[in-house]
Short mmCIF file of the C-alpha atoms (twelve columns), coordinates in Angstrom:
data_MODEL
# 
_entry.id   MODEL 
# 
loop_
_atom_site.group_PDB 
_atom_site.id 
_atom_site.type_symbol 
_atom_site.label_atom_id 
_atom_site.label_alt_id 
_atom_site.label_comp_id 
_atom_site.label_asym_id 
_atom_site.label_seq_id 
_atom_site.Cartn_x 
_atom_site.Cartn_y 
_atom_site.Cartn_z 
_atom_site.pdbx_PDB_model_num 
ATOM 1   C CA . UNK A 1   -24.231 54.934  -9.387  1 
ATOM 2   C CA . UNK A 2   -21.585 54.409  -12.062 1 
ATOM 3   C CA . UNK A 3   -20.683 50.464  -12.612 1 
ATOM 4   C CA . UNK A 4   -18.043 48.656  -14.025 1 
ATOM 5   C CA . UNK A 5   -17.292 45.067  -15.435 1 
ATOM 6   C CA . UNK A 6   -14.082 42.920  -13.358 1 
ATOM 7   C CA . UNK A 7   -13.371 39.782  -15.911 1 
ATOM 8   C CA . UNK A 8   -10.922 37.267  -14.644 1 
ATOM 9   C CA . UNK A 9   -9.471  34.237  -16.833 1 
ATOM 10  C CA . UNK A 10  -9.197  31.735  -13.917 1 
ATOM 11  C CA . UNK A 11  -5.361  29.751  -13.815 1 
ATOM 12  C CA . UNK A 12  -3.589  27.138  -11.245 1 
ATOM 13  C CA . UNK A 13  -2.004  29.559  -9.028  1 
ATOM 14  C CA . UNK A 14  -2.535  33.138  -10.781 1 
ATOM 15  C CA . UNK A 15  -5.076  34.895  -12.871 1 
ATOM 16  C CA . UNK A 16  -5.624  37.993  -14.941 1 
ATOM 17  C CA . UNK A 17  -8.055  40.567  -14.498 1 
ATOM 18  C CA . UNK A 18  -9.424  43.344  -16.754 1 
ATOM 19  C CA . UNK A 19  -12.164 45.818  -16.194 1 
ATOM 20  C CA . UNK A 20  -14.282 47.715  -18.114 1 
ATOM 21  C CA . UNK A 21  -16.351 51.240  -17.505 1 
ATOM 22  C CA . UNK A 22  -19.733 51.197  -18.491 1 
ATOM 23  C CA . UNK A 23  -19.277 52.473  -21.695 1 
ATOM 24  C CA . UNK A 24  -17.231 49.550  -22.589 1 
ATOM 25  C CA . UNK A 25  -13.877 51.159  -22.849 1 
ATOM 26  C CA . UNK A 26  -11.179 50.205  -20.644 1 
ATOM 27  C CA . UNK A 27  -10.917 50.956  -16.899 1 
ATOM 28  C CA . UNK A 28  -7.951  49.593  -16.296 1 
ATOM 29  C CA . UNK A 29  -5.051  47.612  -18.388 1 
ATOM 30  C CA . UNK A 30  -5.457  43.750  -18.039 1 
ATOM 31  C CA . UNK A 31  -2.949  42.874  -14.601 1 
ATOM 32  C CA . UNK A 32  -2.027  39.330  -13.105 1 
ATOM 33  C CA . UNK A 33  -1.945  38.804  -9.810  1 
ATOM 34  C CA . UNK A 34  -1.288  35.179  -7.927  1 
ATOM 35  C CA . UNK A 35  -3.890  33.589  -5.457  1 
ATOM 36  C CA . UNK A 36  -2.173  34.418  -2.353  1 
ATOM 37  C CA . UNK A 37  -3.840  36.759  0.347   1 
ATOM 38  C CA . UNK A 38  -1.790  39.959  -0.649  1 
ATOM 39  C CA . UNK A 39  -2.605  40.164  -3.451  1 
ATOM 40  C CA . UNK A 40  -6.324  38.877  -3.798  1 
ATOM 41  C CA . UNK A 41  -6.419  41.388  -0.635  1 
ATOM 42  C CA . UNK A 42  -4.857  44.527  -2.726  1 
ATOM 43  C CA . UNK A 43  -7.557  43.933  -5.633  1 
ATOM 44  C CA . UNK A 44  -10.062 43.456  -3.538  1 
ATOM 45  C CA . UNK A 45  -9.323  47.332  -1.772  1 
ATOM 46  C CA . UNK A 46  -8.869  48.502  -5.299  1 
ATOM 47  C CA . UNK A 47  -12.404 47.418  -6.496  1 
ATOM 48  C CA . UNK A 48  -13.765 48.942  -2.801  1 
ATOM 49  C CA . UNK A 49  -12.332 52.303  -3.061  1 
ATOM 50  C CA . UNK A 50  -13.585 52.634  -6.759  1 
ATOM 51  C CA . UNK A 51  -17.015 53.208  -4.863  1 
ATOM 52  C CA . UNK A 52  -19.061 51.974  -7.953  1 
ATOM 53  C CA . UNK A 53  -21.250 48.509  -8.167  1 
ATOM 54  C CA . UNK A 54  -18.771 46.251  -9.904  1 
ATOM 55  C CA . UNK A 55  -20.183 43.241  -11.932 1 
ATOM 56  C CA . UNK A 56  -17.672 40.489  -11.473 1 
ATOM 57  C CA . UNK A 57  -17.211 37.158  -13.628 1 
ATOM 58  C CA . UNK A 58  -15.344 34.350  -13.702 1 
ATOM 59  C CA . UNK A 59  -15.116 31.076  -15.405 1 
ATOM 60  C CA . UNK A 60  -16.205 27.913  -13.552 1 
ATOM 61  C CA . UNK A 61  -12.770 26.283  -13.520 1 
ATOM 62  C CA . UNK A 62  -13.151 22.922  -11.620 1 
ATOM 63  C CA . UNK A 63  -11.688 24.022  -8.546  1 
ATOM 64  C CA . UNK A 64  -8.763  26.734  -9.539  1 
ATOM 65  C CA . UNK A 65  -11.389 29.604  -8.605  1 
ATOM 66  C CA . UNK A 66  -11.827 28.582  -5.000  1 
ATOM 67  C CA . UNK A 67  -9.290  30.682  -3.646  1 
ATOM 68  C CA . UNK A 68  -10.277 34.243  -5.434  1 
ATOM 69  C CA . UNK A 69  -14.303 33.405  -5.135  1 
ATOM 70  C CA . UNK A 70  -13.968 32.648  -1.096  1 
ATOM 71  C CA . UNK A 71  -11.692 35.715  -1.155  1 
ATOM 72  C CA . UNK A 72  -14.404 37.775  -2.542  1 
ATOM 73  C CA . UNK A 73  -17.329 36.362  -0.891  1 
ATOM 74  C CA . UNK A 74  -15.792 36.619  2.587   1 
ATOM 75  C CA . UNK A 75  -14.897 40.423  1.325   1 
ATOM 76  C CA . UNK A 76  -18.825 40.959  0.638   1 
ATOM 77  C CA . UNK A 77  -18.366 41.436  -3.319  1 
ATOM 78  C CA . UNK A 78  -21.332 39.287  -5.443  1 
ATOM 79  C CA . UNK A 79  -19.326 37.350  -7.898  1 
ATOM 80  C CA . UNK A 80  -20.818 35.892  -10.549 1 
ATOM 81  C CA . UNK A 81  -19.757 32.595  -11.931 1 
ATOM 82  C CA . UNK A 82  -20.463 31.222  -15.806 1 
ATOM 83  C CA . UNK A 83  -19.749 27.757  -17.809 1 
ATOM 84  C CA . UNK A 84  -16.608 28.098  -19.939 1 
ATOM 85  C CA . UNK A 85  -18.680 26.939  -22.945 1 
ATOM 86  C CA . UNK A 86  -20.747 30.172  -22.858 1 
ATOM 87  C CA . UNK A 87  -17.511 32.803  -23.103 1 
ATOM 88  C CA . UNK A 88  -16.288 30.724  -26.228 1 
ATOM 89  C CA . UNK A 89  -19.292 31.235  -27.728 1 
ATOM 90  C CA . UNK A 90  -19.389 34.390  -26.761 1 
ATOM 91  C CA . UNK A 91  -15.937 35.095  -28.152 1 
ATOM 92  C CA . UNK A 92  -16.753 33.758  -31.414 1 
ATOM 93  C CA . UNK A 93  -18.541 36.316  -32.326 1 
ATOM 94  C CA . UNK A 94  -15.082 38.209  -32.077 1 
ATOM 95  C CA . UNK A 95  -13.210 37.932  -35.236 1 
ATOM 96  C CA . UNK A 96  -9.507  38.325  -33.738 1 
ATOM 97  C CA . UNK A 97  -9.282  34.339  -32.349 1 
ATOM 98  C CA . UNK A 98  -6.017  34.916  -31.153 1 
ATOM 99  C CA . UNK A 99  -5.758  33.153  -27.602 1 
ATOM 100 C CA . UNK A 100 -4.037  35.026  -24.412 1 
ATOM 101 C CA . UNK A 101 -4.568  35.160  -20.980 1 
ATOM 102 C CA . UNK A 102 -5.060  38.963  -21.274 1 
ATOM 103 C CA . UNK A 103 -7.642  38.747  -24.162 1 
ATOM 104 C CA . UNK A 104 -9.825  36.246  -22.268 1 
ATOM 105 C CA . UNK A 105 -10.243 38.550  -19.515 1 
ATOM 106 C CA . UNK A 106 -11.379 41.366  -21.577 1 
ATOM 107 C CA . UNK A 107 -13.902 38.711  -23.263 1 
ATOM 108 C CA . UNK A 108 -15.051 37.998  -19.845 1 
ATOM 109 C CA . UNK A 109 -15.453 41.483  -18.938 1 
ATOM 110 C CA . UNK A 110 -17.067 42.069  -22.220 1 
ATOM 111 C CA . UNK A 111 -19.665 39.496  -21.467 1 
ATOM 112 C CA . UNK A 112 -20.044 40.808  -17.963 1 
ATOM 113 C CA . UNK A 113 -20.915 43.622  -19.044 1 
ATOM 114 C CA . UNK A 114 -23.476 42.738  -21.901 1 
ATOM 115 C CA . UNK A 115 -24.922 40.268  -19.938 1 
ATOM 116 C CA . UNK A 116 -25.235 42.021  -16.593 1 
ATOM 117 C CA . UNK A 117 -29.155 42.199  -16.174 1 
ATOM 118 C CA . UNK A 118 -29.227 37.825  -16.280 1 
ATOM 119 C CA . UNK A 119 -26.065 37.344  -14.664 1 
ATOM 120 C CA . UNK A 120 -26.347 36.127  -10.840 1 
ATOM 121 C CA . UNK A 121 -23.995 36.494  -7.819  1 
ATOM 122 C CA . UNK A 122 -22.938 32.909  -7.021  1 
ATOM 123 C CA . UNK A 123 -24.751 31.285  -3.537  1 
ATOM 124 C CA . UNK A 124 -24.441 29.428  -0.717  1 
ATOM 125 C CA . UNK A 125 -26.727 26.963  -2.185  1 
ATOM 126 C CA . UNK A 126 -24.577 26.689  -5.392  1 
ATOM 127 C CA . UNK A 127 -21.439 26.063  -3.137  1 
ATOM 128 C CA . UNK A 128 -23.109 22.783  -1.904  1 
ATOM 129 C CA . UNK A 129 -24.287 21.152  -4.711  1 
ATOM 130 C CA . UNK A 130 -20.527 22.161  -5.814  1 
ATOM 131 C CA . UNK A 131 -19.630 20.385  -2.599  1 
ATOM 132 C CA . UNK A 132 -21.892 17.351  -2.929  1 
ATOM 133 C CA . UNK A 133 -21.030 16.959  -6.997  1 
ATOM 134 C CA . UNK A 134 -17.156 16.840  -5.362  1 
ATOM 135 C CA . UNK A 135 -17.934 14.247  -2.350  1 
ATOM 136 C CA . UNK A 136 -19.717 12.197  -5.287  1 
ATOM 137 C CA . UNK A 137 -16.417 12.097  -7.229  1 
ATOM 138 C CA . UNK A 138 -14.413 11.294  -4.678  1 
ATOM 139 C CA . UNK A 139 -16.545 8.681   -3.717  1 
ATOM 140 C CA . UNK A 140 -16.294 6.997   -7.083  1 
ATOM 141 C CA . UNK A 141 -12.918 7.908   -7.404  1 
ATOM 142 C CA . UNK A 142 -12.295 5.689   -3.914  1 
ATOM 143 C CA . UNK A 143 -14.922 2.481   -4.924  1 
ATOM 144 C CA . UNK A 144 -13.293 2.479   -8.877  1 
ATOM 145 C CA . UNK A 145 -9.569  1.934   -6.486  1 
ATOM 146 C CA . UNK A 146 -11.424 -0.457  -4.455  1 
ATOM 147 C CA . UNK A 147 -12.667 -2.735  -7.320  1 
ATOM 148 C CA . UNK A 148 -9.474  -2.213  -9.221  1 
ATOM 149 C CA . UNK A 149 -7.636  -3.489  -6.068  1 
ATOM 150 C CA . UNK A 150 -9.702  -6.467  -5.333  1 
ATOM 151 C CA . UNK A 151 -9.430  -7.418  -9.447  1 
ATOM 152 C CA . UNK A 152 -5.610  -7.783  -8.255  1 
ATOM 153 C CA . UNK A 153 -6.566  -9.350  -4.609  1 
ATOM 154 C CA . UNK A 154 -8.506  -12.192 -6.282  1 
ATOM 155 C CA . UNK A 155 -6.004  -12.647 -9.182  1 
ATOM 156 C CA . UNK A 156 -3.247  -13.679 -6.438  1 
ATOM 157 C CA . UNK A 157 -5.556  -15.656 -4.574  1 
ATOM 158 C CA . UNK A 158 -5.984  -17.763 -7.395  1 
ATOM 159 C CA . UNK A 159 -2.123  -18.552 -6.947  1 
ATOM 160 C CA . UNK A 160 -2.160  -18.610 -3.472  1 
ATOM 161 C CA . UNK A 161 -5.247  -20.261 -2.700  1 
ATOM 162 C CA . UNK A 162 -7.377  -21.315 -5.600  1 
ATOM 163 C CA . UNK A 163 -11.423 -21.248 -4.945  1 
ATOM 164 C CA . UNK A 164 -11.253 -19.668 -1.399  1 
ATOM 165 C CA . UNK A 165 -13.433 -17.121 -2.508  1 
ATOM 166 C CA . UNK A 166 -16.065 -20.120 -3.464  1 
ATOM 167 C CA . UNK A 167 -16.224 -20.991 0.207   1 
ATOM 168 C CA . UNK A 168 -15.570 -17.300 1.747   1 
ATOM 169 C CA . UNK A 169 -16.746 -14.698 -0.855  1 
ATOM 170 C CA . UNK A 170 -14.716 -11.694 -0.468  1 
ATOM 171 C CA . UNK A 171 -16.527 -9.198  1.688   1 
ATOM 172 C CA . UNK A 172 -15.143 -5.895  2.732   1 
ATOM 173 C CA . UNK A 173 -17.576 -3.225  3.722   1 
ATOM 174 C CA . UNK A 174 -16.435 -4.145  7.279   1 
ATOM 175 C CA . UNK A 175 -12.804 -5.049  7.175   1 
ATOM 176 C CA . UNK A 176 -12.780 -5.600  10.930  1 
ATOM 177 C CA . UNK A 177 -15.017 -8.138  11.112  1 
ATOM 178 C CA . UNK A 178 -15.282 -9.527  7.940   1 
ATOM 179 C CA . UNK A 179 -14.157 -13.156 8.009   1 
ATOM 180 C CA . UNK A 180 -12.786 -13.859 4.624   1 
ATOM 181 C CA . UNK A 181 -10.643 -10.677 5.490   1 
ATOM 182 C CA . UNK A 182 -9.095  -11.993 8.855   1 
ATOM 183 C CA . UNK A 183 -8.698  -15.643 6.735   1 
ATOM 184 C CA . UNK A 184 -6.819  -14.320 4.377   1 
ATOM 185 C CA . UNK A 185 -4.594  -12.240 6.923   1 
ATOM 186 C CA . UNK A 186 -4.189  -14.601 9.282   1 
ATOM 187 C CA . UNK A 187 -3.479  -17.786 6.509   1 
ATOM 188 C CA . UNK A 188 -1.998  -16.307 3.799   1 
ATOM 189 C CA . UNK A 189 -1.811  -19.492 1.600   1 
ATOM 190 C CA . UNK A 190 -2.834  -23.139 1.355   1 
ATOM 191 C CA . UNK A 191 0.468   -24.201 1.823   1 
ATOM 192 C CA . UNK A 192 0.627   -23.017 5.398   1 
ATOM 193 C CA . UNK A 193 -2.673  -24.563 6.304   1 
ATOM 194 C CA . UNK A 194 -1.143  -27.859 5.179   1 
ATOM 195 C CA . UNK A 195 1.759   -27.317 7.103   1 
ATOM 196 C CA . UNK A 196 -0.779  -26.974 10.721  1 
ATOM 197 C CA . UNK A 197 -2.816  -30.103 10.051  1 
ATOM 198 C CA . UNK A 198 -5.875  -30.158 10.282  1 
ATOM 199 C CA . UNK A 199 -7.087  -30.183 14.021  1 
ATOM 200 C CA . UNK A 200 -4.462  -27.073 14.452  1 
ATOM 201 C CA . UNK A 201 -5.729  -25.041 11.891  1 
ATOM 202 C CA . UNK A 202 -9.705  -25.752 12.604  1 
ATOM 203 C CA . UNK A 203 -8.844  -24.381 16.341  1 
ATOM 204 C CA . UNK A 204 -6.964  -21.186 14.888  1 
ATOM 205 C CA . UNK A 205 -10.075 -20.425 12.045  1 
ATOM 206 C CA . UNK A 206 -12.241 -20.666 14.982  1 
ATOM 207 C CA . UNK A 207 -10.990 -17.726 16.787  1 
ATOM 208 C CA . UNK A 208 -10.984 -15.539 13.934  1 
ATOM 209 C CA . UNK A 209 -14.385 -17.027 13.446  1 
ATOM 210 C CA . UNK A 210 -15.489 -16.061 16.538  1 
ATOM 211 C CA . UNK A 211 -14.810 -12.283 15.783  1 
ATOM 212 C CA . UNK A 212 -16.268 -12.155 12.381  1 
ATOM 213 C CA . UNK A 213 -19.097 -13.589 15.045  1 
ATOM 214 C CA . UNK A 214 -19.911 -15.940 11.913  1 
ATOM 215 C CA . UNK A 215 -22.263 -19.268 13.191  1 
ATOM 216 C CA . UNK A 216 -20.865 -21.351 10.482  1 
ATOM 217 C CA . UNK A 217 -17.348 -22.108 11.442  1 
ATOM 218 C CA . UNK A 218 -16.689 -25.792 11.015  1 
ATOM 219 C CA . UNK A 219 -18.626 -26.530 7.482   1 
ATOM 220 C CA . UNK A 220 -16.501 -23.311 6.545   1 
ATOM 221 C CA . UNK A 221 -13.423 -24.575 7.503   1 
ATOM 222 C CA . UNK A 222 -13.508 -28.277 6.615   1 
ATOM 223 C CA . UNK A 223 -14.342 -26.667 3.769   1 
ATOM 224 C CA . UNK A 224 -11.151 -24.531 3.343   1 
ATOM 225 C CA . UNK A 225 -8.858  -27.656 4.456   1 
ATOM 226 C CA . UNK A 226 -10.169 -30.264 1.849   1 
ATOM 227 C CA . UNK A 227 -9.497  -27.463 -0.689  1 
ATOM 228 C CA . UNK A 228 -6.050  -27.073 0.470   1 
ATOM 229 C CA . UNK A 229 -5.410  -30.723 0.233   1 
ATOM 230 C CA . UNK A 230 -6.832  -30.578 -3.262  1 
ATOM 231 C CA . UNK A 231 -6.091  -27.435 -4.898  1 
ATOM 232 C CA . UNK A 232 -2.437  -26.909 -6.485  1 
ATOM 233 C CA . UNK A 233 -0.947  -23.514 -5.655  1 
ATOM 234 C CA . UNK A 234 1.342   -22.014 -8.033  1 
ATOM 235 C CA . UNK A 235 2.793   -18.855 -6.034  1 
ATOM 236 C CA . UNK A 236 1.829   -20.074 -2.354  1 
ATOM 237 C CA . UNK A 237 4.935   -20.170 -0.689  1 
ATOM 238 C CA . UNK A 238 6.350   -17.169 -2.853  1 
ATOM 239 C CA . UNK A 239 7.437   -14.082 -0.357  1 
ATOM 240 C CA . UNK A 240 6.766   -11.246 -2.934  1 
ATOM 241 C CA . UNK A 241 3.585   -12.957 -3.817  1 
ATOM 242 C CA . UNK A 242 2.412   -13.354 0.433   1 
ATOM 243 C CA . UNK A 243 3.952   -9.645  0.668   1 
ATOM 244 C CA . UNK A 244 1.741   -8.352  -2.469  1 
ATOM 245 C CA . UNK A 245 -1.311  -9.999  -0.853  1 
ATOM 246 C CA . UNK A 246 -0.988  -8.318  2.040   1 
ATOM 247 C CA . UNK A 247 -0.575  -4.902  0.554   1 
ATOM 248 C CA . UNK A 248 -3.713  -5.534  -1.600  1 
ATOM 249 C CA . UNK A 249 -5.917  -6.640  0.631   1 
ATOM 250 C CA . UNK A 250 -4.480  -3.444  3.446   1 
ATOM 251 C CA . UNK A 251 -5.822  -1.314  -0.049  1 
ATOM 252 C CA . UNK A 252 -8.788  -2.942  -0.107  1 
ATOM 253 C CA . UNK A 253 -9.567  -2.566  3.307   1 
ATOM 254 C CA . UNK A 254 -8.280  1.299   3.416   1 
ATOM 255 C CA . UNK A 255 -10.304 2.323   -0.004  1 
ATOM 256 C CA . UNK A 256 -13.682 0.706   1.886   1 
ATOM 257 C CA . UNK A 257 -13.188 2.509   4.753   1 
ATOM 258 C CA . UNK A 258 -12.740 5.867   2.504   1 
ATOM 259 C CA . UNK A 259 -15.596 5.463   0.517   1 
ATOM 260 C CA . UNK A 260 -18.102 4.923   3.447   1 
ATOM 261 C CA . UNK A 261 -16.608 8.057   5.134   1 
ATOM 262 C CA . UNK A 262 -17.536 10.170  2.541   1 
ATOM 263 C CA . UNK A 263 -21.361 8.866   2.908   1 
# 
């Protein structure tokens, strides 16, 4: 059976095709076509009625390919897949540099076609380390906004309520139960636990105590009111100051809860 070459140059939201015979000449001129089902559906029938074994290549785009390669795959055509790196040097060897979206597809065919007897279809097997490399991102994409948002969390607690997190360290992994989470929603600032008195504000801390279920209620929050008799707040009765506290520490709370999703 006669085969050909299919080389696509991988966009956003379109890509270009060209396709070689075997002999290297040219099958068919280089065509766009956009990523929507029509149209990946139209190439696909053209490439199934040629009735020859088709070697097809793409680039390795990040995640622009997704929508051709599952159209493909689910269509029962092998597609192979290859790191960018590899075509440029590939194309190096070709004397006219010039850059176009057309061009790059014929490399890619080009190198399809050379390189046909190593090249090999894409798997299931690839798709999940694919999937797992793009969980781990987002995963560190989520914990690098939770530690950027508790950088700004602690910076206005040092306005609000200087050294809290020297009696409560800031814990978040469980926003729910996590004490020095439901403190610092419940209190807001040392100047409001002056305002309670003491006996008033021992009582409330040891209800939200009670379901953080932590043992050591009163040394924590004798603790806490000597501190707020002490300390000097700069920004502790400021509104935009309580309201950005409670937006960073709702960030906080919502980029934990993301990142242990994902695992």
């Amino acid at each position: 059976m006669s085969m050909f070459a299919v080389g696509i140059d991988i966009s956003k939201s379109k890509s270009v095709a060209a396709i070689l015979n075997q002999d290297g000449s040219m099958h068919t001129s280089p065509f766009e076509f956009h990523h929507t089902q029509p149209e990946l559906d139209a190439f696909i029938k053209y490439i199934l009625n040629s009735k020859q074994s088709a070697t097809i290549l793409m680039e390795n785009t990040g995640h622009y390919h997704y929508p051709v390669l599952k159209a493909f795959q689910e269509a029962g055509l092998p597609v192979c897949m290859v790191n960018a790196y590899q075509i440029k040097k590939f194309g190096d060897m070709d004397l006219r540099k010039a850059k176009t979206d057309k061009k790059d597809a014929v490399r890619i065919a080009r190198y399809a076609l050379e390189k046909s007897y190593s090249l090999v279809p894409y798997t299931s097997m690839e798709q999940k380390y694919e999937d797992l490399r793009f969980l781990a991102r987002q995963y560190n994409q989520r914990m690098l906004t939770l530690k950027t948002n508790k950088v700004f969390l602690l910076n206005l607690l040092d306005e609000t309520m200087p050294g809290i997190t020297n009696i409560l360290p800031l814990t978040t992994r469980t926003p729910e139960t996590s004490l020095s989470v439901l403190f610092i929603n419940r209190f807001k600032s040392y100047g409001r636990i002056k305002k309670m008195g003491k006996s008033r504000f021992l009582d409330a801390f040891e209800k939200i105590a009670r379901k953080s279920r932590n043992r050591q209620t009163k040394t924590y929050g004798l603790a806490i009111y000597e501190a707020a008799l002490r300390n000097i707040t700069t920004r502790g009765e400021n509104e935009y100051t309580l309201a950005a506290q409670d937006q960073c520490l709702e960030l906080v709370c919502e980029s934990q809860k993301a990142a242990i999703q994902l695992f």
